[in-house]
PyMOL Python script that loads the backbone (N, CA, C, O; Angstrom):
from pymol import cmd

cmd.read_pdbstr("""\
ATOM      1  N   UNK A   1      80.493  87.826 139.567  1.00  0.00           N
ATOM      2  CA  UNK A   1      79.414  88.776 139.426  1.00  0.00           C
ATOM      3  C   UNK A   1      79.902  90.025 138.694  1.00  0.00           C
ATOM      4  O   UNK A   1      79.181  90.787 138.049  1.00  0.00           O
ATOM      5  N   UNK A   2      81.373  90.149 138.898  1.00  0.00           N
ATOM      6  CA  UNK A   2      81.704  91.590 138.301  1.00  0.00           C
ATOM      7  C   UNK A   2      82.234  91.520 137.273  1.00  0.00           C
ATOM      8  O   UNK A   2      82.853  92.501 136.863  1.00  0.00           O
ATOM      9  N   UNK A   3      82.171  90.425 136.572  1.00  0.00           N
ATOM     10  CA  UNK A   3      82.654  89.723 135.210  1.00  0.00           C
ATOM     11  C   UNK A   3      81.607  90.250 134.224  1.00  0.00           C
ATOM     12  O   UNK A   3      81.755  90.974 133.240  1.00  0.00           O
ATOM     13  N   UNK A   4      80.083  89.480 134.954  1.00  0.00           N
ATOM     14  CA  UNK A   4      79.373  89.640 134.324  1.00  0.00           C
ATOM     15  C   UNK A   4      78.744  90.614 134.185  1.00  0.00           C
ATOM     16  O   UNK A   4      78.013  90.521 133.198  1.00  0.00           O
ATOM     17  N   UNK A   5      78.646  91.700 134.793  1.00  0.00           N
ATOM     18  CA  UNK A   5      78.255  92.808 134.388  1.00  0.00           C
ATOM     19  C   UNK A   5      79.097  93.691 133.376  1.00  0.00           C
ATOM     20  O   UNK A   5      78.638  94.249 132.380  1.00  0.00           O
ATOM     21  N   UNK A   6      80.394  93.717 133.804  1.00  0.00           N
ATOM     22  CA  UNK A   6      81.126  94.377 132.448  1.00  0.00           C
ATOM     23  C   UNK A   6      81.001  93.174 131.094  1.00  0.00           C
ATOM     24  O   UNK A   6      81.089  93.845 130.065  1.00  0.00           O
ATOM     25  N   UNK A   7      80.899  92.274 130.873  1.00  0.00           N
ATOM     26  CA  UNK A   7      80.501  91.425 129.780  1.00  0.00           C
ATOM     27  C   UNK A   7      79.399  92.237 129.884  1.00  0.00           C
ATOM     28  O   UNK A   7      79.451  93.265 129.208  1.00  0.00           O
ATOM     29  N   UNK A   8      78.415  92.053 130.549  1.00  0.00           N
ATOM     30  CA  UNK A   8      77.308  93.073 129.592  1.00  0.00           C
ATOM     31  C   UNK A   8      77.006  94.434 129.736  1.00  0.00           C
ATOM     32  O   UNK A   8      75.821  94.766 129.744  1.00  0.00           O
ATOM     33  N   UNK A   9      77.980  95.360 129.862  1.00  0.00           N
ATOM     34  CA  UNK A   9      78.336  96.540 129.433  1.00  0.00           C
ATOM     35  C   UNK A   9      78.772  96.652 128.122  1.00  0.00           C
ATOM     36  O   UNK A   9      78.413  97.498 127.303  1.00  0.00           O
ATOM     37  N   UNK A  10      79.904  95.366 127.904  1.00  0.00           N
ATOM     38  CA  UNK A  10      80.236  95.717 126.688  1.00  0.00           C
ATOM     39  C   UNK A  10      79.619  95.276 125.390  1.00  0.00           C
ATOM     40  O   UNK A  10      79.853  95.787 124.295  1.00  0.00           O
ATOM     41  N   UNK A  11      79.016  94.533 125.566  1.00  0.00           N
ATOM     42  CA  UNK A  11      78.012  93.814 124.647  1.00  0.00           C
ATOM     43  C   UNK A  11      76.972  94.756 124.482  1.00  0.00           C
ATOM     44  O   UNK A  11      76.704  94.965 123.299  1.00  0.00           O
ATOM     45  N   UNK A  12      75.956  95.715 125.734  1.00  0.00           N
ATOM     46  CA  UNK A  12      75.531  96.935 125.129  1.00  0.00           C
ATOM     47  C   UNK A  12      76.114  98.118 124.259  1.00  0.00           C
ATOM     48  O   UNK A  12      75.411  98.841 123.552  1.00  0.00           O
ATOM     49  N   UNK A  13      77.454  98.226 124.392  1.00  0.00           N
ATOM     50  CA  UNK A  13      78.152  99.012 123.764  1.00  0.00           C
ATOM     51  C   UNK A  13      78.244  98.670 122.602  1.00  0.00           C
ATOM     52  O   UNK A  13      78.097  99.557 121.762  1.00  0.00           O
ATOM     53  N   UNK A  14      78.504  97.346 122.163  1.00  0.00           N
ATOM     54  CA  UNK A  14      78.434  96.867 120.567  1.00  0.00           C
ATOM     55  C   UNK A  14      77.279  96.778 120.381  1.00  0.00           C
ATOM     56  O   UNK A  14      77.050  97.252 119.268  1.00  0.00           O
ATOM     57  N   UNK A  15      76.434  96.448 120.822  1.00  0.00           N
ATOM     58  CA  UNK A  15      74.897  96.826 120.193  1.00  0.00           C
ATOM     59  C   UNK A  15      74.936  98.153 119.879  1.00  0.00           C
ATOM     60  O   UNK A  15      74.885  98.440 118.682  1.00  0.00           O
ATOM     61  N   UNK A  16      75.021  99.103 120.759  1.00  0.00           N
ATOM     62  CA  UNK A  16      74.946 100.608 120.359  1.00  0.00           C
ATOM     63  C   UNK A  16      75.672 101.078 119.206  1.00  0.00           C
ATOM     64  O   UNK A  16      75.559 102.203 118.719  1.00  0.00           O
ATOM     65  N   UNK A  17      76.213 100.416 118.912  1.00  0.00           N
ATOM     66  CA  UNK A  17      77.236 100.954 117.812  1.00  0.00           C
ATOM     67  C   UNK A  17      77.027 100.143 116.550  1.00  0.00           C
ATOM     68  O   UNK A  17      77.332 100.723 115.508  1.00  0.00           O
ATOM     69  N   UNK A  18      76.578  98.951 116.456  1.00  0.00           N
ATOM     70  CA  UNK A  18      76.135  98.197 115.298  1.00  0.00           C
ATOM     71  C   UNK A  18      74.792  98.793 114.999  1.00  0.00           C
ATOM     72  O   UNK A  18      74.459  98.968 113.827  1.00  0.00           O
ATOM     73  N   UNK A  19      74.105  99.073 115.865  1.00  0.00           N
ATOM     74  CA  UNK A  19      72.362  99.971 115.413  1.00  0.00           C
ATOM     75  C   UNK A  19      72.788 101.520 114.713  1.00  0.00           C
ATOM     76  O   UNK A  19      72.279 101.953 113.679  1.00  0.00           O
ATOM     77  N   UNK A  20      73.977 102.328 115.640  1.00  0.00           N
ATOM     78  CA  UNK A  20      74.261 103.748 115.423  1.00  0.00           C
ATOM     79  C   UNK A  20      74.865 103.316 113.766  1.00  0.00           C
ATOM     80  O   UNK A  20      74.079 103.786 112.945  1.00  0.00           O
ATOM     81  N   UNK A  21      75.835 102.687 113.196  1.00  0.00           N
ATOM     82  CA  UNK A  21      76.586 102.515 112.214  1.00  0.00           C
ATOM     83  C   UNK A  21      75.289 101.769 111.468  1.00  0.00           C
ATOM     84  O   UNK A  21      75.495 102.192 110.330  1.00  0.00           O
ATOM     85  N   UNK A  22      74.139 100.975 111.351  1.00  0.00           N
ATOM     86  CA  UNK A  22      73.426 100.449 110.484  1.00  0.00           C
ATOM     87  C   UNK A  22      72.302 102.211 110.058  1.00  0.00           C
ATOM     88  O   UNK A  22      71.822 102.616 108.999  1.00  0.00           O
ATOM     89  N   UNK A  23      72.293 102.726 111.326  1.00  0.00           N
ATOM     90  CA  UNK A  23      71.158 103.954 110.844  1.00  0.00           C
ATOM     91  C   UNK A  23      72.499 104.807 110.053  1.00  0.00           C
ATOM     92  O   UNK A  23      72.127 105.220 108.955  1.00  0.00           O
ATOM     93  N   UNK A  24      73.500 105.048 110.265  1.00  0.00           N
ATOM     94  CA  UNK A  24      74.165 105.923 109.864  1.00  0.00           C
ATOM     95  C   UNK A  24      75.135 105.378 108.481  1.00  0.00           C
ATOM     96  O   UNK A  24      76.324 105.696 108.500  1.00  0.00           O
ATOM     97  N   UNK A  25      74.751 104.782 107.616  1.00  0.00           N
ATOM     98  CA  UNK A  25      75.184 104.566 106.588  1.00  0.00           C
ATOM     99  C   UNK A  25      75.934 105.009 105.451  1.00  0.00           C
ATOM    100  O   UNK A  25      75.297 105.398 104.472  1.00  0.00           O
ATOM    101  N   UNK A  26      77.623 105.013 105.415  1.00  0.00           N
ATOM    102  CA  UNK A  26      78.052 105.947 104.665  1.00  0.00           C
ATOM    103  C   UNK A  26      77.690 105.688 103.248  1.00  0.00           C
ATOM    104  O   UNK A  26      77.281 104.639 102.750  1.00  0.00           O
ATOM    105  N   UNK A  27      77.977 107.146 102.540  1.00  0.00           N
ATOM    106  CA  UNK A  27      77.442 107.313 100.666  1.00  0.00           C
ATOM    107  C   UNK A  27      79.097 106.827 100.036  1.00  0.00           C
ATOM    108  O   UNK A  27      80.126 106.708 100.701  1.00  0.00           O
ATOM    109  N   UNK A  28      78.942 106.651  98.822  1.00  0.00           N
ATOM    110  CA  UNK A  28      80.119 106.510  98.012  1.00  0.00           C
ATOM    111  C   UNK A  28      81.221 108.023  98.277  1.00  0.00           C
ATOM    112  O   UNK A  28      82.433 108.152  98.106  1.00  0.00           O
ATOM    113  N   UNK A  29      80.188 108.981  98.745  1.00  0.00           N
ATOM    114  CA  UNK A  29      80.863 110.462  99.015  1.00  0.00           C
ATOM    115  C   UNK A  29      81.741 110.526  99.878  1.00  0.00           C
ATOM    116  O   UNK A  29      82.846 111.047  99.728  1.00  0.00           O
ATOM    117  N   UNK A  30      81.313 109.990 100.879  1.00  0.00           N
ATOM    118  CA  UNK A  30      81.651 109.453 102.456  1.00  0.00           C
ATOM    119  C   UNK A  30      82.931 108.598 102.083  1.00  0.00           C
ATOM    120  O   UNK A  30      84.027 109.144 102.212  1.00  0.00           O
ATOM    121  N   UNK A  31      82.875 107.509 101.703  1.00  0.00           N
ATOM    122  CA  UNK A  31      84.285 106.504 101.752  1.00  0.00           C
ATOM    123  C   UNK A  31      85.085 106.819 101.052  1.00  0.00           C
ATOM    124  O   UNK A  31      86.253 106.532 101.316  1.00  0.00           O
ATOM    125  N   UNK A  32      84.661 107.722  99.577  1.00  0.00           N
ATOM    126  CA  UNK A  32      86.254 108.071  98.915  1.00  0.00           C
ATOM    127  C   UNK A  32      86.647 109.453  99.566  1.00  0.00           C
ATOM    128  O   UNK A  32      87.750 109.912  99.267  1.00  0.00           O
ATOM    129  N   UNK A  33      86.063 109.958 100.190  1.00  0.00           N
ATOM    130  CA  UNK A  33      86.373 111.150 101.034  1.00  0.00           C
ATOM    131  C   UNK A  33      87.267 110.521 102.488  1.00  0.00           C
ATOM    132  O   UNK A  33      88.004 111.321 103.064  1.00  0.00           O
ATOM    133  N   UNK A  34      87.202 109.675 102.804  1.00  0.00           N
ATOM    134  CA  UNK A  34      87.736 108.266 104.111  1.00  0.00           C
ATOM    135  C   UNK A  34      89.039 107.649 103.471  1.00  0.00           C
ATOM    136  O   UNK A  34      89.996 107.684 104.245  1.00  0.00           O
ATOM    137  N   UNK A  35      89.300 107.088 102.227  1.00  0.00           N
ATOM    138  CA  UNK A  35      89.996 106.898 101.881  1.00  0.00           C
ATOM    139  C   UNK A  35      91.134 107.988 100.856  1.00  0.00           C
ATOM    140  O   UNK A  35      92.307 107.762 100.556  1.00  0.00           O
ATOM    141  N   UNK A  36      90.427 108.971 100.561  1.00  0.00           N
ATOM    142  CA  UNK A  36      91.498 110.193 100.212  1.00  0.00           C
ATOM    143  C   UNK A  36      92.903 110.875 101.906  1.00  0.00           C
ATOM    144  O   UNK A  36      94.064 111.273 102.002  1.00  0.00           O
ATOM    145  N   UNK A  37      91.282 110.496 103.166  1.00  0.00           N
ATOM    146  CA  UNK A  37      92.525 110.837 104.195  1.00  0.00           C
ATOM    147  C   UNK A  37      93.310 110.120 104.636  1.00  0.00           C
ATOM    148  O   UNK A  37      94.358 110.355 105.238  1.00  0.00           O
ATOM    149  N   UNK A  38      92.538 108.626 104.174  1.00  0.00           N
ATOM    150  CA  UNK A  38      93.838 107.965 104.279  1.00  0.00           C
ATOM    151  C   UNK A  38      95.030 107.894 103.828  1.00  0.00           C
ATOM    152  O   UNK A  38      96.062 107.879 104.499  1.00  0.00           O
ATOM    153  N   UNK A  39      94.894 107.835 102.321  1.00  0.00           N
ATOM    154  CA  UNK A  39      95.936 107.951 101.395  1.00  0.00           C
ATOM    155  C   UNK A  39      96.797 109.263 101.794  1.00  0.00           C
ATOM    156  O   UNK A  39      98.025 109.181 101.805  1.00  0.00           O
ATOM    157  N   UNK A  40      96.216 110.334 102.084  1.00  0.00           N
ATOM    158  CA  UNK A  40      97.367 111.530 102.613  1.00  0.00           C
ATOM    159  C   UNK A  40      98.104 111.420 103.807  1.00  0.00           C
ATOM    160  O   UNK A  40      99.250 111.818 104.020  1.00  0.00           O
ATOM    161  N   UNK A  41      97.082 110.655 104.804  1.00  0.00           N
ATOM    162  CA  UNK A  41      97.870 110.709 105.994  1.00  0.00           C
ATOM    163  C   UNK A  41      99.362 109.500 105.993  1.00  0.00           C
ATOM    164  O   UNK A  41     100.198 109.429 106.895  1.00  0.00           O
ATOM    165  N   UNK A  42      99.337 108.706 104.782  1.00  0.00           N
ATOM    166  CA  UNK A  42     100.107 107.875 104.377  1.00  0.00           C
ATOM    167  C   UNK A  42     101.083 108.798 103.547  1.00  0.00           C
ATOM    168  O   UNK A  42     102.294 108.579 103.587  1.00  0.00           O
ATOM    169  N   UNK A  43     100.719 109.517 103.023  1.00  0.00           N
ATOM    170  CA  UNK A  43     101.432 109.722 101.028  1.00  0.00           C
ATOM    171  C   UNK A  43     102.496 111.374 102.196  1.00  0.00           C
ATOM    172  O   UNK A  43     103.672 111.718 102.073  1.00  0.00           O
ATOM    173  N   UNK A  44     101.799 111.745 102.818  1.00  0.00           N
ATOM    174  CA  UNK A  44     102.074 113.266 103.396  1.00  0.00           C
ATOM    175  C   UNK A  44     103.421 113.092 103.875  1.00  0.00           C
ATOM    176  O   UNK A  44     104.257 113.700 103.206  1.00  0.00           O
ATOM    177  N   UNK A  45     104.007 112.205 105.180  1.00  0.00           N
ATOM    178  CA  UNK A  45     104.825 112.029 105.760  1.00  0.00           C
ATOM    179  C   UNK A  45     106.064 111.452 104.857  1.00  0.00           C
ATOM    180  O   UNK A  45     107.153 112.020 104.781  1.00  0.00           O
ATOM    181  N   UNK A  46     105.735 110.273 104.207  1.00  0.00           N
ATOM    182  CA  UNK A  46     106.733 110.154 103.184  1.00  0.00           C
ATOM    183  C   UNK A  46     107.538 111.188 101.862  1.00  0.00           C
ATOM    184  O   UNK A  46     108.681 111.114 101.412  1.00  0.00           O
ATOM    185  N   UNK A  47     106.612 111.951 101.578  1.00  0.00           N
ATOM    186  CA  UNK A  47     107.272 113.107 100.898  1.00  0.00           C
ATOM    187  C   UNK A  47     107.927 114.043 101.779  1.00  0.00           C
ATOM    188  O   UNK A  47     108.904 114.632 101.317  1.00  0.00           O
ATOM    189  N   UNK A  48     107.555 114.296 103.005  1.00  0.00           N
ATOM    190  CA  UNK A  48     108.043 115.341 103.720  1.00  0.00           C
ATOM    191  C   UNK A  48     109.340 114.712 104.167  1.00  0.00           C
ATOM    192  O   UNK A  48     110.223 115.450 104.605  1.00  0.00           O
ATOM    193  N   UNK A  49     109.578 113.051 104.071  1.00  0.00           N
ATOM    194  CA  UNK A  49     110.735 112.941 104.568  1.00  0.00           C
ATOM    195  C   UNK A  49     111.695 112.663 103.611  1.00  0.00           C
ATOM    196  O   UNK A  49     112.895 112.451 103.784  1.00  0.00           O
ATOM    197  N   UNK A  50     110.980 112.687 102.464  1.00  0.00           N
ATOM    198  CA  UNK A  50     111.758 112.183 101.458  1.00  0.00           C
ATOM    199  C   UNK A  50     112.487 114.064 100.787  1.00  0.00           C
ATOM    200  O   UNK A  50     113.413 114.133  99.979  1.00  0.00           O
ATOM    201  N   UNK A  51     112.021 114.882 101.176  1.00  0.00           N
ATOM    202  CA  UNK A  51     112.272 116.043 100.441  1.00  0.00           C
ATOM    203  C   UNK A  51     113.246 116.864 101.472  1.00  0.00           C
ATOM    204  O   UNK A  51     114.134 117.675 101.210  1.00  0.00           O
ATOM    205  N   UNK A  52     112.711 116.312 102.908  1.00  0.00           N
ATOM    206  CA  UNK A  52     113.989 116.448 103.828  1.00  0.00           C
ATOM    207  C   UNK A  52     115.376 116.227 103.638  1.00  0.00           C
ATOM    208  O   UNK A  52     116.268 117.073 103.575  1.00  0.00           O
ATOM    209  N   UNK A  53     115.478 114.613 103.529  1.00  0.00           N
ATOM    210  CA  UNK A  53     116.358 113.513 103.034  1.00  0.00           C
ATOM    211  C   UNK A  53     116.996 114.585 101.488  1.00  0.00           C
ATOM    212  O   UNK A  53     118.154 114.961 101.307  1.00  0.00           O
ATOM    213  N   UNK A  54     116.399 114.712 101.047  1.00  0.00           N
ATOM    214  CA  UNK A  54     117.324 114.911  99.527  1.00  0.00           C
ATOM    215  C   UNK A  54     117.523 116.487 100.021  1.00  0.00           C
ATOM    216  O   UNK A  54     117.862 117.198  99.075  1.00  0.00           O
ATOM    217  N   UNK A  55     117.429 116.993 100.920  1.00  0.00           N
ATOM    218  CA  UNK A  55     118.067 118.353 101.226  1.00  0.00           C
ATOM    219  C   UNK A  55     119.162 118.105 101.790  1.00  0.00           C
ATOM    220  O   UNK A  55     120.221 118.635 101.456  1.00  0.00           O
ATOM    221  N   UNK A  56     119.012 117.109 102.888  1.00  0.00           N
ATOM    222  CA  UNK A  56     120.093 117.199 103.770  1.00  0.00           C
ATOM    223  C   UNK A  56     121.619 116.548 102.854  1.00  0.00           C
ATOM    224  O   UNK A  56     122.790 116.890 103.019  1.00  0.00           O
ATOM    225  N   UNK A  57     120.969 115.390 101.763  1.00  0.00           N
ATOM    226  CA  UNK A  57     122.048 114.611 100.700  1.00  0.00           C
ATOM    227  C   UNK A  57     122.610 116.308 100.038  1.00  0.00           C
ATOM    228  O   UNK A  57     123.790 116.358  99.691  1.00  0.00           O
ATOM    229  N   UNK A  58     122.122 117.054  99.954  1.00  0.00           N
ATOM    230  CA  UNK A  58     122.173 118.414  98.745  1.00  0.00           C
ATOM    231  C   UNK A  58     123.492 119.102  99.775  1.00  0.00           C
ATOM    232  O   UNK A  58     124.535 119.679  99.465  1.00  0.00           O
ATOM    233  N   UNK A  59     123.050 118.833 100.758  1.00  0.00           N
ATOM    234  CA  UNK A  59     124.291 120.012 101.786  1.00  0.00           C
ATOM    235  C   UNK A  59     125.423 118.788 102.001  1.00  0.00           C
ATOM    236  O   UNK A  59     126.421 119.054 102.671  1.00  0.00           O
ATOM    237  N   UNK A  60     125.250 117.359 101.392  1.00  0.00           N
ATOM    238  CA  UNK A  60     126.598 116.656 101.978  1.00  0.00           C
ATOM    239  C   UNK A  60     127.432 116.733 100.568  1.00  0.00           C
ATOM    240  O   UNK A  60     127.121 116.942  99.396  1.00  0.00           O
ATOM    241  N   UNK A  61     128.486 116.494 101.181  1.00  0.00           N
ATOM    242  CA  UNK A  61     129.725 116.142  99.767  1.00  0.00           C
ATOM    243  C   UNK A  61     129.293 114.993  98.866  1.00  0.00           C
ATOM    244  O   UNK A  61     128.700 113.985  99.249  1.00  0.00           O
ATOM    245  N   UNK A  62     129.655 115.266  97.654  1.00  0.00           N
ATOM    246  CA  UNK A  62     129.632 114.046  96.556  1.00  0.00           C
ATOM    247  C   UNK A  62     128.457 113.718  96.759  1.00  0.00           C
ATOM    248  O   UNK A  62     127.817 114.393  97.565  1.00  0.00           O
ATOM    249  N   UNK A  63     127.886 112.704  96.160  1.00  0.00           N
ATOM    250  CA  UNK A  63     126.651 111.933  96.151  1.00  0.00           C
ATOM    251  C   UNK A  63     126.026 110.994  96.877  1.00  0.00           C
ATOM    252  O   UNK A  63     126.552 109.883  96.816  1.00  0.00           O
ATOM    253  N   UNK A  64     125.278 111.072  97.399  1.00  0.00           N
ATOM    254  CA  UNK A  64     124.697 110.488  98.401  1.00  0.00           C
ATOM    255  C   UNK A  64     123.095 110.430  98.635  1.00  0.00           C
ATOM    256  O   UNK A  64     122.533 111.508  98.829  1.00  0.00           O
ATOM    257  N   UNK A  65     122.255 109.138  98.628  1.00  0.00           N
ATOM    258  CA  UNK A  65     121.069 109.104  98.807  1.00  0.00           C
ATOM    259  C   UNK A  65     120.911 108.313 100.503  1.00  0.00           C
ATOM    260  O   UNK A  65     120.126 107.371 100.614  1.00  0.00           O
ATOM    261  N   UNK A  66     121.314 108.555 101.121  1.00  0.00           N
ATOM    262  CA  UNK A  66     121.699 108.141 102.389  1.00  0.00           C
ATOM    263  C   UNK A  66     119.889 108.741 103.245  1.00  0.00           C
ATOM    264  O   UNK A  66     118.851 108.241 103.678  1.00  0.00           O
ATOM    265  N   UNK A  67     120.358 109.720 103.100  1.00  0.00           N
ATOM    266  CA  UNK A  67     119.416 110.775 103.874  1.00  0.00           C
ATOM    267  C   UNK A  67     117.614 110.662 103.446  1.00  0.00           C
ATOM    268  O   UNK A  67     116.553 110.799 104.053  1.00  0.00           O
ATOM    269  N   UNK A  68     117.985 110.380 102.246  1.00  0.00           N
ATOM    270  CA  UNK A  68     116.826 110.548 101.240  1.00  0.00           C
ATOM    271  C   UNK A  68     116.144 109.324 101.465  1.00  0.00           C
ATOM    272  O   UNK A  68     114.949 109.443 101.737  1.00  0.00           O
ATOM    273  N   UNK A  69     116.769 107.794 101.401  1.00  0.00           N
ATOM    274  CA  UNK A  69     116.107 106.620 101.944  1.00  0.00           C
ATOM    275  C   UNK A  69     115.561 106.485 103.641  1.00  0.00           C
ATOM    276  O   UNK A  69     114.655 105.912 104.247  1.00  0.00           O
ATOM    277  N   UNK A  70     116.580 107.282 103.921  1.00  0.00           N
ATOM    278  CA  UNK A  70     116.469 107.257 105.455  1.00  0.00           C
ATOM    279  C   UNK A  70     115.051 107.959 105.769  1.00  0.00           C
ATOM    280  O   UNK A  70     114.191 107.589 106.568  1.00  0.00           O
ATOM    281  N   UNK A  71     115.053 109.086 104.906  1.00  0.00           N
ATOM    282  CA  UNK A  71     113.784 110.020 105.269  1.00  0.00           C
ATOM    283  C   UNK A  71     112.410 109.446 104.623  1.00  0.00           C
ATOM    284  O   UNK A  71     111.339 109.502 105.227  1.00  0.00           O
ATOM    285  N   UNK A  72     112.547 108.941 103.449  1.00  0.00           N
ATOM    286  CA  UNK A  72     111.292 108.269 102.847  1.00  0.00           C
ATOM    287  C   UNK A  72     110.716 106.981 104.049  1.00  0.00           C
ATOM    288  O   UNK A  72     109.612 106.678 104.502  1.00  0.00           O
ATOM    289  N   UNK A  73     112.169 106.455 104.244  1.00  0.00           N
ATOM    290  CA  UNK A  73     111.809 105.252 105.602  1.00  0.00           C
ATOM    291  C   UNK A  73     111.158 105.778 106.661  1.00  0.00           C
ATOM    292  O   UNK A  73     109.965 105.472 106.674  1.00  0.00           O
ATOM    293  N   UNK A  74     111.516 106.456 107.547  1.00  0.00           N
ATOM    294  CA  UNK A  74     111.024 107.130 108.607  1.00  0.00           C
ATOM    295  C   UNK A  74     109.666 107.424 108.176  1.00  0.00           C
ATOM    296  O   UNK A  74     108.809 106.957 108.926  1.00  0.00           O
ATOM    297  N   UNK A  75     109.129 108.247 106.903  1.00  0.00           N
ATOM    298  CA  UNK A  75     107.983 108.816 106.648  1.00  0.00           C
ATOM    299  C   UNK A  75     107.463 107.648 106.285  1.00  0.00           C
ATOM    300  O   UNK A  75     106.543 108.085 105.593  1.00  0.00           O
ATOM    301  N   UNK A  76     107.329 106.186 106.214  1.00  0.00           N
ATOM    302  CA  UNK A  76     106.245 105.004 106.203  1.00  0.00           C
ATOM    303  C   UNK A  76     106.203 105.091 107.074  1.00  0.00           C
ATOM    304  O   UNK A  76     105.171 105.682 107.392  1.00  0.00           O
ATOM    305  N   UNK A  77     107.224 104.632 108.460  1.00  0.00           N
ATOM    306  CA  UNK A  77     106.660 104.344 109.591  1.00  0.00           C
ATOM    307  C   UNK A  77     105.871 105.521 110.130  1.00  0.00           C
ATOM    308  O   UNK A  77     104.952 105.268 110.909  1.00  0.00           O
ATOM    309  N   UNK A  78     106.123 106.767 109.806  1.00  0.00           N
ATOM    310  CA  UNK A  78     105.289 107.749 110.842  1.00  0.00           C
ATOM    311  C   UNK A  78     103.581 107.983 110.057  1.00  0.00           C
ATOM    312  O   UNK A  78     102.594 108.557 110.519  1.00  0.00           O
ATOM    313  N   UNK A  79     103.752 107.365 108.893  1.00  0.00           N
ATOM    314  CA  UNK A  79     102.572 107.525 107.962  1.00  0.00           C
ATOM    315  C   UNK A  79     101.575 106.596 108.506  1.00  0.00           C
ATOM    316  O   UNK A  79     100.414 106.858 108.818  1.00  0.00           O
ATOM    317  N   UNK A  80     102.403 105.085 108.602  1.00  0.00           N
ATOM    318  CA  UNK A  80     101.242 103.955 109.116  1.00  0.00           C
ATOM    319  C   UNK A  80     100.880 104.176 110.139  1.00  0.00           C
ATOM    320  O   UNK A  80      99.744 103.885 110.515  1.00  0.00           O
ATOM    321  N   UNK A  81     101.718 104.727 110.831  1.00  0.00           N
ATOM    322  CA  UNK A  81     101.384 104.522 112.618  1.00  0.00           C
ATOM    323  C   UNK A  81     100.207 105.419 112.621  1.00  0.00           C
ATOM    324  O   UNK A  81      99.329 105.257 113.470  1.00  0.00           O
ATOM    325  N   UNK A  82     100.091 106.783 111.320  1.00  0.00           N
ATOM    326  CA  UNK A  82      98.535 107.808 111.477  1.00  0.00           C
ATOM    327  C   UNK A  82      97.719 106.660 110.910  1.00  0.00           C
ATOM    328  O   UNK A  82      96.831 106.155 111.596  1.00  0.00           O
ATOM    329  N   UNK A  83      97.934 106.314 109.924  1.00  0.00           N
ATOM    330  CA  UNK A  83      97.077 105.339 108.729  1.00  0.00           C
ATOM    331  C   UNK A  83      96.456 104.555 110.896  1.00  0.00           C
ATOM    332  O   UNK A  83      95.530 105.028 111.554  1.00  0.00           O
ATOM    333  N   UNK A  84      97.134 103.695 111.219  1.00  0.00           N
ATOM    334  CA  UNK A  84      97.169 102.649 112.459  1.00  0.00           C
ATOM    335  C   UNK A  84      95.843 103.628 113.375  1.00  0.00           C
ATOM    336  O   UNK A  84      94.675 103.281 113.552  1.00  0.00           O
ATOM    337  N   UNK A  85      96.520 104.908 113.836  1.00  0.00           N
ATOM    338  CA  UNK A  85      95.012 105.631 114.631  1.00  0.00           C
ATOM    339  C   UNK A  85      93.896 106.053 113.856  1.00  0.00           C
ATOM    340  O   UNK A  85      92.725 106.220 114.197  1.00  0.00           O
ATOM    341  N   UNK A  86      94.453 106.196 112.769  1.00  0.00           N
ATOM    342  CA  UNK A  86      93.027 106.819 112.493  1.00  0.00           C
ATOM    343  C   UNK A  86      91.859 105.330 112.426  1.00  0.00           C
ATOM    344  O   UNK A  86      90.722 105.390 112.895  1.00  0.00           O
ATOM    345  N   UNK A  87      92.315 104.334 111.893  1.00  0.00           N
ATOM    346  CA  UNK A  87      91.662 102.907 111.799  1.00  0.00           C
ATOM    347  C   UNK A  87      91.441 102.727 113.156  1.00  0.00           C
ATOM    348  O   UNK A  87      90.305 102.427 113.522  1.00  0.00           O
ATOM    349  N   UNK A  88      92.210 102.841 113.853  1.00  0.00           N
ATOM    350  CA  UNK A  88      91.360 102.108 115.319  1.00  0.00           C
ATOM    351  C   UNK A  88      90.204 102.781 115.950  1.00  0.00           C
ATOM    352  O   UNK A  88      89.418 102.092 116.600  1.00  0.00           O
ATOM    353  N   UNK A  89      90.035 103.922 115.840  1.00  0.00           N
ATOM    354  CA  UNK A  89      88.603 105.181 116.217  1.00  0.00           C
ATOM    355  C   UNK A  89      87.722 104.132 115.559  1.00  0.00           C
ATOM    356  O   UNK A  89      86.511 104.322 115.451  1.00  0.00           O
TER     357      UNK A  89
END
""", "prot")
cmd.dss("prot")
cmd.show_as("cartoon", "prot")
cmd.util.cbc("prot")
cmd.orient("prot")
């Protein structure tokens, strides 16, 4: 019995939200404005780690991109994981 009532809780909930998202229809304004935050919340973290990275290579001896891969790396994963929440909302 208590199965079936949350089965149809949630099945009202996707109704509510397939009617709210069919009346609320985004413009071409809307999605490249959706996909510009995407692209930053991706593009943002990787430069910040990548400009980290080539500071910290700048204060080591001799040459070294150590820091600089390390930091561009880190800034995908911390980029997708925003790219990852903001998609699941």
């Amino acid at each position: 019995m208590n199965d079936d009532n949350n089965l149809k809780q949630q099945v009202e909930q996707r109704v509510k939200r397939l009617v709210r998202a069919q009346r609320e229809k985004s413009t071409v304004l809307g999605q490249s404005l959706y996909m510009g935050t995407l692209g930053l919340l991706l593009i943002l973290p990787v430069l910040g780690g990548a400009y980290l990275g080539l500071w910290l290579d700048g204060m080591a001896s001799g040459y070294s991109v150590r820091w600089t891969f390390s930091g561009m790396f880190l800034g995908v994963v911390i980029g997708g994981f925003n790219v990852y929440l903001l998609l699941k909302e």
